[in-house]
N, C-alpha and C positions, 0 to 999 in steps of 0.2 A: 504494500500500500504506500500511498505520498504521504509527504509527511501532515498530520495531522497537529493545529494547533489549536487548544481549546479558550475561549475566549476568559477573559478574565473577569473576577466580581466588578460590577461599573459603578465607580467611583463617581465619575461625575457624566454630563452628556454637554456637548454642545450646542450652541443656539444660532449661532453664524454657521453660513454656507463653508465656508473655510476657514483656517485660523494659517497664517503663513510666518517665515522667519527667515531669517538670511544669517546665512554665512559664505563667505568666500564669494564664489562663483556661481552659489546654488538656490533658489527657495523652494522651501518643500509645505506645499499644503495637504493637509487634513483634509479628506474628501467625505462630508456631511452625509450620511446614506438619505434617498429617496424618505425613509421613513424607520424607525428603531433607532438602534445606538452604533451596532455595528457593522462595518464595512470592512474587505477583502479586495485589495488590486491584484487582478490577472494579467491584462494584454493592455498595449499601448500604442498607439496607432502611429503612423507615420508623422502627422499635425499635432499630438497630443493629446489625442481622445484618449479617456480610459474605459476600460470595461473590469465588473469585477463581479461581485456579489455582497449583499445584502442582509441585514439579520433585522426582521420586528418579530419578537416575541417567539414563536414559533413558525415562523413563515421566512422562508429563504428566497429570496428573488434577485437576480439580473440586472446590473445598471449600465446604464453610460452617464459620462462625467461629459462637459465639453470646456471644463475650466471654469465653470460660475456655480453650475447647479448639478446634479445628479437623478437625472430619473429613470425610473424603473421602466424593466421589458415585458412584466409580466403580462398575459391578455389572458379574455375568457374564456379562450379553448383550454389554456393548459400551463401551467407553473412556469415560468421558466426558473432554473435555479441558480447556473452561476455561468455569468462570462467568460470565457476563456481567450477569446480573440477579436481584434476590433482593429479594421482597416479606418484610411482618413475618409469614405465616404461612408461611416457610421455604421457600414454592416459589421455585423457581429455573430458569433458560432460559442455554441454554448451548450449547455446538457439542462435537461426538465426531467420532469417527474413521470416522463412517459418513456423513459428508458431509450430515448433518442436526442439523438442532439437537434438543436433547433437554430433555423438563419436568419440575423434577423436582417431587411433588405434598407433598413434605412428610415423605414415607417411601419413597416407591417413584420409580424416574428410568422415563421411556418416549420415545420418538422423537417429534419432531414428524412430520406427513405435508407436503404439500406442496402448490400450488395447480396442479397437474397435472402438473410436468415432474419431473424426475427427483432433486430435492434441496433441501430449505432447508437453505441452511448459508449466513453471511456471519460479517463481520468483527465483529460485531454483534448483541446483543439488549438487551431491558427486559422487564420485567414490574411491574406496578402492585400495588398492596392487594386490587384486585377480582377479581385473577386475569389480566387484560387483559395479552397480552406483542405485541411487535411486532419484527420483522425483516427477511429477504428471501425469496424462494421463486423458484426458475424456473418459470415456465409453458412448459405443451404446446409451444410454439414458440422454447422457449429462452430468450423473455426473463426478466427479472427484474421482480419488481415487492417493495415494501413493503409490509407487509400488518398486519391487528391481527387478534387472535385471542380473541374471546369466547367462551368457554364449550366452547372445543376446537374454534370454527368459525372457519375461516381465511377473513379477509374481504379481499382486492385491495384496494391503494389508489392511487387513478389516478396518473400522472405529470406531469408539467411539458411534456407533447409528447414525451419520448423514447422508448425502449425496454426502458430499465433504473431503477430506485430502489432502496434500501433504507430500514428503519425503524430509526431509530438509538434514540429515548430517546423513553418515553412517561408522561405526568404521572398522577397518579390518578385525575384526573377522565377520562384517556380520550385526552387532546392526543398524539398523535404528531409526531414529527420525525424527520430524516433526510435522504437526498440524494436527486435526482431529476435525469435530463437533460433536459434542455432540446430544444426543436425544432430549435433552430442548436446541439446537439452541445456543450453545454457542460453542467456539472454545478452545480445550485443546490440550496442548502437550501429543504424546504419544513415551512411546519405544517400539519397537517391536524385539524380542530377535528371530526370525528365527521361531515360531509358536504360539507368545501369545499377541496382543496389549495391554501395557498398559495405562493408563488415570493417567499422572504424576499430574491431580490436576491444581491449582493455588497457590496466596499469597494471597490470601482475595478477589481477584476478580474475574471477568466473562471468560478471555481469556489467554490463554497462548503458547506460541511457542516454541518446540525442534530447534535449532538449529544446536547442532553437540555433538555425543556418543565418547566414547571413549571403549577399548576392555572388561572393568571392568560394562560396560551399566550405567555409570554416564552420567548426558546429561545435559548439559547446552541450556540457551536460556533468555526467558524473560516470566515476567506475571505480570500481574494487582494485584493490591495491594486493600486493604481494602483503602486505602489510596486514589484512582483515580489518583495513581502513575502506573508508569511502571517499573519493577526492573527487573535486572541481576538473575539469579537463578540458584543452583546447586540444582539436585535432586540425591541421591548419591543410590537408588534402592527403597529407603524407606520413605524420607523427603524430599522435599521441602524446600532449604534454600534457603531465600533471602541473595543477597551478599550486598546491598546495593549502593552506588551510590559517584560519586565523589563530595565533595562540596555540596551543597544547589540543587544541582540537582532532580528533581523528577522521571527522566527517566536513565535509562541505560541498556544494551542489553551485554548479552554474548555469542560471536559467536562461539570459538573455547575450545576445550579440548585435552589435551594428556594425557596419560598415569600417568603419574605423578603427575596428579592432577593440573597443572598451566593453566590456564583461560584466553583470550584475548577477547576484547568486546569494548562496547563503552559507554560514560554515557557525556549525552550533546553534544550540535556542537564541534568541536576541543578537545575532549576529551579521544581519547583508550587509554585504561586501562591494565593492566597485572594483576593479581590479585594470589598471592602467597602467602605462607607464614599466611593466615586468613586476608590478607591485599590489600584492591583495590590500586594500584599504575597510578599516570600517567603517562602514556607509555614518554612522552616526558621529563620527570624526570628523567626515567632509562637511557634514550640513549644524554640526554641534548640537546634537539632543538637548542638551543640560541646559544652555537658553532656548530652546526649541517648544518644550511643552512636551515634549514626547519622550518616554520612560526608555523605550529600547526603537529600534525597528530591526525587526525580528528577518525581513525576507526581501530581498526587490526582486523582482519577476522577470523584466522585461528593461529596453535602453532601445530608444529608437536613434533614427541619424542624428539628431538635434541634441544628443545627452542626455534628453530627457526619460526618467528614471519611475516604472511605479513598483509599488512592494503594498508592504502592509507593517502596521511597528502598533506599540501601543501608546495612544496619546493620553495621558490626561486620567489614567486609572482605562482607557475603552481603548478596544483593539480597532483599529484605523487603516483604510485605505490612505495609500499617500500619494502624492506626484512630487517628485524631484525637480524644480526646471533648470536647467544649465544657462547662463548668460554665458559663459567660455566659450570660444572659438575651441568646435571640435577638430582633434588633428586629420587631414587630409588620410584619405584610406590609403593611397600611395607611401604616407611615411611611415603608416602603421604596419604595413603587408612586409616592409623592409625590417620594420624593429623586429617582427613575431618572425620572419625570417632567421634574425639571427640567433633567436633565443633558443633554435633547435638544435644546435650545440651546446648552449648551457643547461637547458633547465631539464633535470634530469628526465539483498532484492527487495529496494523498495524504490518506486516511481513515487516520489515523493513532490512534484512541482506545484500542486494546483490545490489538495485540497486540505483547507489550509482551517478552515471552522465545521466541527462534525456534523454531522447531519443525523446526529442519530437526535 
């Protein structure tokens, strides 16, 4: 399972649409939920849309954010529960209560269908600028596969030899990523460039997960270590780097990629990371918590071309959707592709991305 975070007793609630703060280069606001206390950032659009999920009381619903307000996706056919991806013309991909994922087009949400068997639903979705989202579906036969979807056509994407995949994070140009099994029963990240899966491997261990490509088919995610660790990882088409981990940590996860090469992730409880520069950073470092209002921030998700950054931290005693915004000039992808070039000589099973507040 992903990693599960249970929300905290809520101290207090806020009454403004956002509460924001600066540090450095960065302001990070608190994203007000539609309606309850608390909110979850999933996916981050290329403009700065957020999408995420939602808590009133006993009801889990769907948001988009557009930088002022936050409102819900839910309609009267069917729940929707949590966002998982959200392109800059507002559609969005996300899972409800009917054990399929649902699209939403902008104005209206509709079910996805499936690649024969009885449900797309996972842990997991994206969606690109083009429209292009990708995730799981069972087939006729119960299995699972990953799949991408152009133009409302749900295309199979083959496995690594198993009998199960899913599509975790797919770039604009089309790149997919995600997990796949193996013929020897083990679970590997793969990318799939539009006609070729590939099998990115591990770090010395049995499992490993894609969680989001960027246009250059670099993909970050996590995998097993020789170590019976879990670590962050860039695979830049070629290698397998470990990025390592905050502190004495043995665990950490890299959800997000841009262009650029900068890294968002997470390593231990109250720990996401930005990861620049050849350097894990604590996300609450860069943006200073401690004048911030905000106790931890626990996870960032996603980093589009712009820098900008969403997660989820806890504000204020209540667990919080956030948006990072960069004013920095992000570095050219060109000087990036040359740094993470060089660092391929230096630097030496749980799908835990998305669900992040329990649903039980």
């Amino acid at each position: 399972m992903k990693k599960i975070l249970y929300s905290l007793t809520i101290l207090s609630a806020l009454s403004t649409a956002s509460v924001q703060a600066y540090s450095s280069n960065y302001t990070i606001t608190a994203i007000t939920p539609p309606s309850g206390n608390s909110s979850v950032g999933y996916g981050i659009s290329s403009n700065g849309l957020v999408t995420g999920l939602y808590q009133d009381g006993a009801h889990y619903g769907a948001f988009i954010y557009d930088g002022a307000t936050a409102r819900s996706l839910s309609t009267n056919s069917f729940s929707t529960f949590r966002g998982y991806g959200i392109n800059a013309q507002s559609e969005v991909v996300g899972s409800t209560n009917t054990l399929n994922y649902f699209h939403h087009d902008g104005t209206t949400s509709s079910l996805i269908g499936t690649l024969g068997g009885r449900s797309s639903y996972g842990q997991n979705a994206a969606i690109n600028d083009a429209g292009q989202y990708t995730g799981e579906s069972l087939l006729a036969n119960g299995a699972t596969r990953a799949f991408i979807s152009t133009a409302g056509a749900m295309v199979p994407i083959d496995t690594l030899g198993g009998q199960s995949a899913a599509g975790f994070g797919i770039s604009q140009s089309g790149n997919v990523t995600g997990y796949s099994v193996t013929a020897n029963h083990e679970q590997h990240a793969f990318l799939y460039d539009g006609s070729t899966v590939s099998d990115l491997g591990t770090l010395g261990g049995r499992n490993s997960f894609g969680y989001d490509v960027n246009d250059y088919g670099f993909v970050v995610g996590e995998a097993d270590t020789a170590q019976f660790g879990r670590h962050a990882f860039l695979h830049d088409g070629t290698t397998m780097q470990d990025l390592g981990t905050l502190g004495t940590s043995l665990f950490s996860s890299a959800y997000g990629i841009n262009n650029s090469g900068q890294i968002v992730g997470d390593s231990g409880f109250g720990k996401a990371f930005l990861y620049e520069n050849n350097t894990m950073l604590n996300l609450c470092d860069v943006v200073n918590c401690t004048d911030s209002g905000w106790l931890f921030l626990s996870t960032a998700q996603g980093i589009n071309d712009n820098g900008d950054i969403v997660g989820t931290g806890n504000y204020q005693g209540t667990e919080r959707a956030f948006l990072i915004s960069s004013a920095a000039s992000v570095p050219e992808p060109t000087t990036i592709l040359m740094a993470l070039t060089g660092l391929i000589g230096s630097l030496g099973f749980s799908r835990r991305r998305k669900n992040l507040i329990s649903n039980s």
